[in-house]
C-alpha positions as CSV (number, residue, x, y, z in Angstrom):
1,X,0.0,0.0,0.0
2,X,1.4,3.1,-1.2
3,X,1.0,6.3,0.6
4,X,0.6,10.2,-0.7
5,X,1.2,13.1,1.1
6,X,-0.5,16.7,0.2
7,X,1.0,17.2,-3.3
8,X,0.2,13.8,-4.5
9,X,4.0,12.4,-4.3
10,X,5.1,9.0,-3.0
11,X,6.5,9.1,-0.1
12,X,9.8,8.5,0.8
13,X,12.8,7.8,3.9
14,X,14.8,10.9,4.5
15,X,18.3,10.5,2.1
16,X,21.0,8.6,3.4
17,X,22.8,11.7,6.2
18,X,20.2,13.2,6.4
19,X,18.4,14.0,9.9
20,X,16.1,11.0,10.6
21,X,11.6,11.7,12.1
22,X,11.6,10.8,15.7
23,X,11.1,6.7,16.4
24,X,7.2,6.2,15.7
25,X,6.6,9.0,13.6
26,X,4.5,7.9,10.7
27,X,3.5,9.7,7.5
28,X,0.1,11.5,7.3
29,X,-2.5,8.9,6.1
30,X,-4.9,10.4,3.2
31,X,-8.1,11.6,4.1
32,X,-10.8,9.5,4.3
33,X,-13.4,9.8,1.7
34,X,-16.6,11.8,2.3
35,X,-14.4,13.9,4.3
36,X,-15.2,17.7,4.2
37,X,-12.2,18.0,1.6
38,X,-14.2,15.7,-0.4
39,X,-17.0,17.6,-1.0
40,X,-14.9,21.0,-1.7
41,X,-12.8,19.3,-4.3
42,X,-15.0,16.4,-5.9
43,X,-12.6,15.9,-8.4
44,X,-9.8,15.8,-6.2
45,X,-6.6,17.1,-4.7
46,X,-6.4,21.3,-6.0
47,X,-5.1,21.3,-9.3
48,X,-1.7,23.0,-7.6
49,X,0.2,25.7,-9.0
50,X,0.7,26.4,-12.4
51,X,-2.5,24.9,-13.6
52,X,-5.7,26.8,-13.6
53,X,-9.2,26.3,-11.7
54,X,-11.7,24.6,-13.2
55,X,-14.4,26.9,-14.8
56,X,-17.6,28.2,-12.7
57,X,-20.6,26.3,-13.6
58,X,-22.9,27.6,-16.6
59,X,-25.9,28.6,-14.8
60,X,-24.9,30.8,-12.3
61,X,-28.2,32.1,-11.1
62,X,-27.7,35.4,-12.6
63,X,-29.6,37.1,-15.2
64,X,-26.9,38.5,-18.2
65,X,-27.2,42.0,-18.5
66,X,-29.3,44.2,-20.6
67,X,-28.3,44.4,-24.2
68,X,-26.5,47.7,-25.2
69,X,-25.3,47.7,-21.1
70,X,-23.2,50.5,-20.7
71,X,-23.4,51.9,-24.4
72,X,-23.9,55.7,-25.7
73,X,-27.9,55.9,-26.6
74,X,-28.2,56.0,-30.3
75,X,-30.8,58.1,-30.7
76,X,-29.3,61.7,-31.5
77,X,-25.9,64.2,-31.5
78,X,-24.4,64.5,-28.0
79,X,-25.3,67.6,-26.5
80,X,-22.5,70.5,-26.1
81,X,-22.1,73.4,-23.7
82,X,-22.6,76.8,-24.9
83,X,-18.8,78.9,-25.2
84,X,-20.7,82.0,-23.8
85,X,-21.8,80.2,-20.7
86,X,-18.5,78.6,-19.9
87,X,-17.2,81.9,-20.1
88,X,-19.6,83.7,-18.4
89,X,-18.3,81.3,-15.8
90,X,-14.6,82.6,-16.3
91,X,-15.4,85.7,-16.5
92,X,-17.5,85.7,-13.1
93,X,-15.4,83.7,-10.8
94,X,-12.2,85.6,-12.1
95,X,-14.3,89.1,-11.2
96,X,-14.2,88.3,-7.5
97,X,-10.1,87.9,-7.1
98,X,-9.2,90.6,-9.5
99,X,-11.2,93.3,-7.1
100,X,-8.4,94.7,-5.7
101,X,-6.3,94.7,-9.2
102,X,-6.6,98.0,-10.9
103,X,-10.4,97.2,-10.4
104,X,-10.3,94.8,-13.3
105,X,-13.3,93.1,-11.3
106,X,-15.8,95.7,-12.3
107,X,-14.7,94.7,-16.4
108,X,-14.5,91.1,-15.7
109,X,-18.4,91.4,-13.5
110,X,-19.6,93.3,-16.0
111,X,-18.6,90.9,-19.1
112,X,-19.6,87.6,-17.1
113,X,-22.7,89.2,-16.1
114,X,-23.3,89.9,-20.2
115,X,-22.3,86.5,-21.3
116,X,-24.5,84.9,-19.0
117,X,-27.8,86.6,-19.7
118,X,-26.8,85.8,-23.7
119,X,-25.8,82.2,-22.8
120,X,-29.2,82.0,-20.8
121,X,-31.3,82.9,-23.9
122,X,-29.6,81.1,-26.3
123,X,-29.9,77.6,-24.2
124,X,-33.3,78.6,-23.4
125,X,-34.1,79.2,-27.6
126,X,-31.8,75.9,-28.6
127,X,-34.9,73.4,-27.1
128,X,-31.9,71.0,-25.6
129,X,-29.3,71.3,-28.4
130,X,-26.9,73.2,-26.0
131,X,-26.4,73.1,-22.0
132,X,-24.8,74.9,-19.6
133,X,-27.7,77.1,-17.7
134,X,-25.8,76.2,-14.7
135,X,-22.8,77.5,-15.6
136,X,-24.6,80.6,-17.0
137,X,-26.0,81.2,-13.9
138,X,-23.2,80.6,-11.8
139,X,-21.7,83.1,-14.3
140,X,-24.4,85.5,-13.5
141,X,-24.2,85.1,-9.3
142,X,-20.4,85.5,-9.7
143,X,-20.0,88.5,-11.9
144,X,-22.6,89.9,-10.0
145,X,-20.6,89.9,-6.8
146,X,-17.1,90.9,-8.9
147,X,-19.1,94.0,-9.7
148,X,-20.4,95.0,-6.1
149,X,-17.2,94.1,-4.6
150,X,-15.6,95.7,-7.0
151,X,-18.3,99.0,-6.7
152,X,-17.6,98.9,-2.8
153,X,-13.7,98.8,-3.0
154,X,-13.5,101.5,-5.5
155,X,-16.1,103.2,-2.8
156,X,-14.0,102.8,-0.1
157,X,-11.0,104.1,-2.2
158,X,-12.6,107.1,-2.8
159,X,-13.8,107.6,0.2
160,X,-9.8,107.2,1.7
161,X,-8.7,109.4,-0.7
162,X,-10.7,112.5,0.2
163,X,-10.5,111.7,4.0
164,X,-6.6,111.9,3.8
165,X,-6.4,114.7,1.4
């Protein structure tokens, strides 16, 4: 009676010099069929390394997903952003920094505001061909607040000027 050890290879004495089990030590017997290792690899011992596991059953319980999953809709151009709106968006959120800079904040308010009503009307004319109302409007909020910080400050420097002098 021949017995295997885990990878499946006869076993063997230790070599000739070589360091010898302690007296009664016996090699580990195979596991007994209908063991719990049994029923996780019915086929047998795993595969080992190298060689790949087997493949997952066919019907795994899942439906497969839609067709199309994941695709573009075909129905129609993609939609694009109107240029106005994107930089009435500039324009307004570069206002509020450049306050304080020659009061390039009142031009850069005043041009965001502009853009963003135009932007605004031509979305609102296209019927869904261009987007980007948010970004006119955000446009709109920001280059308002460029312009009255920018109205303050120049307020304020007028108002230092004539103190002083």
């Amino acid at each position: 009676m021949s017995e295997t050890g885990n990878e499946g290879r006869q076993w063997a004495p230790p070599p000739p010099g070589g360091p010898l089990p302690p007296p009664g030590w016996q090699p580990p017997a195979p596991p007994p069929s209908g063991s719990p290792t049994d029923a996780r690899h019915p086929q047998g011992p795993s595969p080992g390394y190298g060689l790949l596991p087997p493949p997952p059953p066919v019907g795994s319980g899942y439906p497969p997903p839609p067709p199309g999953y994941g695709s573009p809709t075909p129905w129609g151009p993609p939609v694009r952003s109107d240029t106005l709106a994107i930089a009435s968006l500039v324009c307004g959120i570069v206002s509020i920094p450049l306050v304080i800079a020659c009061m390039l904040g009142l031009v850069a308010g005043v041009v965001g505001l502009v853009f963003g009503f135009i932007a605004r009307s031509r979305i609102r004319r296209s019927h869904g061909a261009l987007t980007g109302a948010g970004m006119a409007l955000a446009g709109i909020i920001c280059g308002a607040v460029g312009l009255a910080l920018s109205a303050a400050y120049a307020v304020f420097i007028v108002a230092s000027l004539s103190s002083t002098g």
